[in-house]
C-alpha positions as CSV (number, residue, x, y, z in Angstrom):
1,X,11.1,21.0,6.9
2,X,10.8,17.4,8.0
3,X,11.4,14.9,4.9
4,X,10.8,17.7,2.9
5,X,13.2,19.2,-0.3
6,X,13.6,22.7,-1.2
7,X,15.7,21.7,-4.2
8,X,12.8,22.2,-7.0
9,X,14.3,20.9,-9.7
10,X,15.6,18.0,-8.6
11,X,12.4,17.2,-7.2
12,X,10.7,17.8,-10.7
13,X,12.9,15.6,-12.4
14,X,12.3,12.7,-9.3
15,X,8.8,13.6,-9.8
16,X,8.7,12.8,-13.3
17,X,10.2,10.1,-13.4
18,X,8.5,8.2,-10.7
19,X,5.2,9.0,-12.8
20,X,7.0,7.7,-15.9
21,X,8.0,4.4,-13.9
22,X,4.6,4.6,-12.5
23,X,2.5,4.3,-15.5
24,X,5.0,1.4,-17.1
25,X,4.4,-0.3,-14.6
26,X,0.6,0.4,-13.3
27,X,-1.8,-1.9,-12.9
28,X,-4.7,-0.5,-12.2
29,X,-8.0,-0.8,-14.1
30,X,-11.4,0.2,-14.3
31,X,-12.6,-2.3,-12.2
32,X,-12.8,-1.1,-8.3
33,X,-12.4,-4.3,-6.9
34,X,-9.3,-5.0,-9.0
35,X,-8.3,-9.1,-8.9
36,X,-10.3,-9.4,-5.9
37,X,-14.3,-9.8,-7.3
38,X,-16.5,-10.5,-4.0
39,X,-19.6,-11.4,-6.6
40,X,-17.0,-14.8,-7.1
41,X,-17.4,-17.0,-3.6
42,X,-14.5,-18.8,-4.3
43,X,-12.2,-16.0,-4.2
44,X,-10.3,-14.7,-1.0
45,X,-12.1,-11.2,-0.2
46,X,-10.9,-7.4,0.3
47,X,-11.4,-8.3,4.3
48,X,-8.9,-11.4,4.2
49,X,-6.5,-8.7,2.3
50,X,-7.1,-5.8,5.0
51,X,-6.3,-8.0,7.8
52,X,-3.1,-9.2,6.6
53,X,-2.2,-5.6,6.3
54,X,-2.6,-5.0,9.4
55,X,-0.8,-8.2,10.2
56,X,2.2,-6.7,8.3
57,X,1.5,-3.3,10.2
58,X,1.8,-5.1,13.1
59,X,5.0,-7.1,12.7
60,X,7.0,-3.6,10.8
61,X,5.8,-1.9,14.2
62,X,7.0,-5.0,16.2
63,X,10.3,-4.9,14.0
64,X,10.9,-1.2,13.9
65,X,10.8,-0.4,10.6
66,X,8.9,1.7,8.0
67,X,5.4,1.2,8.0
68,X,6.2,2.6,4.2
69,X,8.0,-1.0,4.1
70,X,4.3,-3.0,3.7
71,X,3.1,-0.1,1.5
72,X,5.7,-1.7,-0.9
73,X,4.9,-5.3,0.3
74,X,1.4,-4.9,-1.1
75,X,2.3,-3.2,-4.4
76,X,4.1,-6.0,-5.1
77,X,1.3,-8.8,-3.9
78,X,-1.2,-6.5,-5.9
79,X,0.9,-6.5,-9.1
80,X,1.5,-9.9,-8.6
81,X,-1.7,-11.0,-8.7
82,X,-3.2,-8.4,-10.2
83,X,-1.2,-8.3,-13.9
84,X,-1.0,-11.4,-16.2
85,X,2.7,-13.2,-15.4
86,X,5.4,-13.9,-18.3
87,X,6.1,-17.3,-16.1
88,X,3.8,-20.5,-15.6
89,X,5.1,-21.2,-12.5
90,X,3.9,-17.4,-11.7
91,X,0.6,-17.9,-13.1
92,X,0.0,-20.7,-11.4
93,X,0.9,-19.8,-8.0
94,X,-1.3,-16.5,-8.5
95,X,-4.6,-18.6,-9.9
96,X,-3.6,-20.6,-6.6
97,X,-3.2,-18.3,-4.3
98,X,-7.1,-16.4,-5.1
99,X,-8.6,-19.3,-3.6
100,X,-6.3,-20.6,-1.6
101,X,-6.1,-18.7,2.0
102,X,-3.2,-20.3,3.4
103,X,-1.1,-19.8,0.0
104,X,-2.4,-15.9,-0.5
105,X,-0.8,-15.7,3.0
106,X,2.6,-17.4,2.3
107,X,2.5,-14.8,-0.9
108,X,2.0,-11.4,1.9
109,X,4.7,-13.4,4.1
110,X,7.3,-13.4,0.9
111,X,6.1,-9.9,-0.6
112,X,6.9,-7.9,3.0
113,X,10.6,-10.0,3.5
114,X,11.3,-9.0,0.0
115,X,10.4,-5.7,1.1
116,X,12.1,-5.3,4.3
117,X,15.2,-6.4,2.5
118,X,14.8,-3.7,-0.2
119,X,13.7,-1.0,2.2
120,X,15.2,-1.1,5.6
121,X,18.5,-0.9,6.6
122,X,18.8,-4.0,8.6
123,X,17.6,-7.1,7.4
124,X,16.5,-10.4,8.8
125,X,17.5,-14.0,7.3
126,X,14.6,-16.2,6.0
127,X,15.2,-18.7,9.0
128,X,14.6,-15.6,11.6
129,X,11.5,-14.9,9.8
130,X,10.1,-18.3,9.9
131,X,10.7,-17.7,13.6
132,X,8.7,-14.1,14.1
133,X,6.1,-16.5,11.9
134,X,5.9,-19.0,14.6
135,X,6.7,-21.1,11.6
136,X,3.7,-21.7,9.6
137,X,5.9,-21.7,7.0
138,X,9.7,-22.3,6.6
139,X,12.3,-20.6,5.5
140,X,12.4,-22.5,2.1
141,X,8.5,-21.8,1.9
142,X,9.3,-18.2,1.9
143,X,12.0,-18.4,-0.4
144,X,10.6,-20.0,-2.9
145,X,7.6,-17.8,-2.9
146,X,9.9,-14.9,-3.3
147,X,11.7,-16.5,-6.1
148,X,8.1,-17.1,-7.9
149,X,7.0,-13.7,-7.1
150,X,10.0,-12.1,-8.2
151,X,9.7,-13.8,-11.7
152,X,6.0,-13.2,-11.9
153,X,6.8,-9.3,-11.5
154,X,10.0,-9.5,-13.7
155,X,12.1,-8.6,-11.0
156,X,10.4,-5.4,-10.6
157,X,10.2,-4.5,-7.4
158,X,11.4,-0.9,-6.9
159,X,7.9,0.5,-8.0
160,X,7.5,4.3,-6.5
161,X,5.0,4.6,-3.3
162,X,1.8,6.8,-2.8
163,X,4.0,8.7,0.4
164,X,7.1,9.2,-1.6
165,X,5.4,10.8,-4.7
166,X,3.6,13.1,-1.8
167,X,6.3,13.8,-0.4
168,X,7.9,15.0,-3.8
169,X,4.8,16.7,-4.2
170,X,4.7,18.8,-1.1
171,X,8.2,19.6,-1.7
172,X,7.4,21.7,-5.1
173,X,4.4,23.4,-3.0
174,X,7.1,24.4,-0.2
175,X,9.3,27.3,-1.7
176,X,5.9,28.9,-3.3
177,X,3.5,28.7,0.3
178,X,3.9,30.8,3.0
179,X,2.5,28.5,5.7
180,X,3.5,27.9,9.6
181,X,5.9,25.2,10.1
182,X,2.8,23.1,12.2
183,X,0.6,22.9,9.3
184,X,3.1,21.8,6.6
185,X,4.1,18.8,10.0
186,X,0.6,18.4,10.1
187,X,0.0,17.8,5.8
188,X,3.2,15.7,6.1
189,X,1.7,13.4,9.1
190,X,-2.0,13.4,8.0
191,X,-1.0,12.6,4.4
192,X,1.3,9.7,5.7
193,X,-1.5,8.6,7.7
194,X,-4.1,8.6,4.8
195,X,-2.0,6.5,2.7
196,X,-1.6,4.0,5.3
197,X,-5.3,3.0,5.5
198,X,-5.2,3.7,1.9
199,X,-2.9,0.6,1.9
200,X,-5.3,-1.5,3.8
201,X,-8.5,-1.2,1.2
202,X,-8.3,-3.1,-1.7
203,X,-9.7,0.2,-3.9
204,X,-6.5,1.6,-3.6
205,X,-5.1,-1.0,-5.4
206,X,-6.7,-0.7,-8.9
207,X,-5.4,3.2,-8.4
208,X,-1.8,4.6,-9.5
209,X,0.3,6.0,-6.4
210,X,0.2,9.3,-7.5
211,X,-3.9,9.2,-7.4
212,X,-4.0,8.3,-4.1
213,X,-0.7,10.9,-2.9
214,X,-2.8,13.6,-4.4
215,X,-6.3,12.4,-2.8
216,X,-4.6,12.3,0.5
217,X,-2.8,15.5,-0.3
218,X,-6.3,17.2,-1.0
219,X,-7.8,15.3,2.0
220,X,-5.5,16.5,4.4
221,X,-5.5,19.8,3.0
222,X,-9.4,20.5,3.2
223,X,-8.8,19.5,7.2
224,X,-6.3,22.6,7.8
225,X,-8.0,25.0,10.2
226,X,-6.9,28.4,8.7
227,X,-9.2,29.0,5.5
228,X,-6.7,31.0,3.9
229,X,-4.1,28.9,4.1
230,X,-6.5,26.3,2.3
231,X,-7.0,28.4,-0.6
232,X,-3.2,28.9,-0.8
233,X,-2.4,25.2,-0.8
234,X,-4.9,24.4,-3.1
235,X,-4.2,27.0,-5.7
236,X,-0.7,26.4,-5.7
237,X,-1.6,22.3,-6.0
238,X,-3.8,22.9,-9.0
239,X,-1.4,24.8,-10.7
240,X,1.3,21.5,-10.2
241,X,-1.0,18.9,-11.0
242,X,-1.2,21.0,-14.5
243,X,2.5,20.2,-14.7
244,X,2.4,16.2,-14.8
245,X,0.6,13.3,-16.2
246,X,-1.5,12.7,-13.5
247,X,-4.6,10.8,-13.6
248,X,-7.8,13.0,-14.7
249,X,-9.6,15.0,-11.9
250,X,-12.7,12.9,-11.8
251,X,-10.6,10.3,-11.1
252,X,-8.6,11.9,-8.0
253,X,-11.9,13.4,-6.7
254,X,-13.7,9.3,-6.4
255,X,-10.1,8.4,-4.4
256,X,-10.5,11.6,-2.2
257,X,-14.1,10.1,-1.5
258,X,-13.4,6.8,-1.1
259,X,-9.9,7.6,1.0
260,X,-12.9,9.5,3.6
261,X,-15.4,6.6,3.8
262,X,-11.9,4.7,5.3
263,X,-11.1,6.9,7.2
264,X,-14.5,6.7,8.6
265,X,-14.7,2.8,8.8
266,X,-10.6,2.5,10.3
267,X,-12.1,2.7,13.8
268,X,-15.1,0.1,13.5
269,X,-13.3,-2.9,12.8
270,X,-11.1,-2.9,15.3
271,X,-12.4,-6.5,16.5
272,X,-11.8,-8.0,13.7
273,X,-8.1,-7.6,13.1
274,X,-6.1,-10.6,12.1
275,X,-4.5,-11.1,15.2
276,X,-6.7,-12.4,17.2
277,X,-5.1,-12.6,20.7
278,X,-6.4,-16.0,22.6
279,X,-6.3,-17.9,19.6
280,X,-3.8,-16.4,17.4
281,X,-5.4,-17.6,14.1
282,X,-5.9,-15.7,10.9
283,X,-9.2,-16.0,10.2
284,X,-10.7,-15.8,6.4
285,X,-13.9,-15.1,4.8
286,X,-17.1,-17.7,5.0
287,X,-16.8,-19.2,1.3
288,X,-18.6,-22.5,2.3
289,X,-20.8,-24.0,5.0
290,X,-17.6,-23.7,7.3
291,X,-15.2,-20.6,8.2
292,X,-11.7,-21.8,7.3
293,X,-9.0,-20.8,9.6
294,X,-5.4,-20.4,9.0
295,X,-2.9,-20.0,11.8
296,X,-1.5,-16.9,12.4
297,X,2.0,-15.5,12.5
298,X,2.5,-13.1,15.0
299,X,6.0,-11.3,16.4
């Protein structure tokens, strides 16, 4: 089955130990808008952050890598900015880069060439980034961003995703479920897609990866057409979330919910993606009697 493991045991033990690196380094919180607080005017918004997702969809699709790739760019610019930093210099960029539009930007730009070097097979050099960026920013700009980030996240940068826990997930379901080979392709596609507009909503940030593997896991389950099958994926699925530290049920069952309502939304703001095509200028949230625009970098 398609990027999926019938060796149990091994899985287990991956399994476990991405929760264990999960929750050492987690940092969510009760607060659902995480460091983003839209009751502060000052502060860049959950919309500035969702269109420079799709911004980094749109240069990994441009590119040809992993979408997974900006999945890991935004753990790293959530951590960043979401978890105190052992290093001034850190803390200071981070205060900075709240308020600041065109720094929070150079920090996406550094966080998804970090990634792409850590993730893909074939890399690109700072200076041919700086290019696909229509050089907003330079090479050194990028670079030294990385460098700050890097410190501010202790060099911690291999941080498990929401798709590779599901996929460890579905793999323990896979020996035990007698299901057709198109709907285990279809859990494996629809749960991959729900934790790409995951990626895009700031929620999903406060929320461990695991939370919002198993909400997209349930999700996509609940939209199977055979009812029996249902029942049989989600018997078996209760019966492994009894078998690691996940996050409480309660908890899951508000990330299913919220993981719908964007689902529902993806398709109405398609106007308003950062790119915008005659201008090709990133545009940011209203925090003052003017709109302030930063220049886009586009592949």
């Amino acid at each position: 089955m398609r990027n999926l493991s019938r060796n149990t045991e091994a899985v287990a033990d991956s399994l476990a130990a991405m929760i264990k690196r999960e929750l050492t380094t987690s940092h969510s919180c009760s607060c659902h808008e995480g460091y983003l607080n839209s009751s502060d005017p000052n502060l860049i918004t959950a919309d500035d952050r969702m269109k420079l997702v799709d911004w980094c969809y749109d240069i990994v699709e441009h590119c040809r890598y992993s979408r997974e790739t900006v999945a890991s760019a935004m753990e790293m610019v959530d951590r960043f900015l979401g978890m105190p930093s052992n290093s001034v210099d850190a803390a200071r960029v981070s205060d900075e880069a709240l308020i600041d539009p065109s720094k929070f930007q150079l920090l996406t730009v550094a966080a998804l060439y970090t990634s792409i070097k850590i993730n893909e097979k074939v890399a690109i050099s700072s200076d041919q980034f700086a290019e696909m960026c229509r050089h907003v920013y330079t090479a050194e700009e990028i670079e030294d961003m990385e460098r700050t980030m890097l410190r501010g996240l202790s060099w911690r940068c291999h941080v498990p995703t929401a798709h590779q826990v599901g996929l460890s997930i579905l793999s323990l379901l896979l020996p035990s479920v007698n299901i057709s080979e198109v709907t285990w392709e279809f859990l494996v596609d629809e749960m991959k897609y729900l934790i790409e507009l995951a990626v895009r909503d700031n929620y999903f940030s406060t929320q461990r990866a695991s939370t919002v593997a198993l909400a997209a896991i349930l999700n996509a389950i609940s939209d199977t057409r055979s009812t029996e099958e249902r029942k049989v994926l989600g018997a078996f699925l209760r019966v492994t979330m009894e078998c690691f530290d996940f996050d409480h049920p309660n908890q899951i069952a508000a990330a299913r919910s919220k993981l719908q309502s964007s689902e529902t939304l993806k398709f109405d703001v398609e106007d308003e993606r950062s790119l915008d095509d005659s201008m090709k200028t990133f545009k940011v949230s209203n925090r003052s009697s003017a709109r302030e625009i930063v220049r886009v970098i586009s592949g």
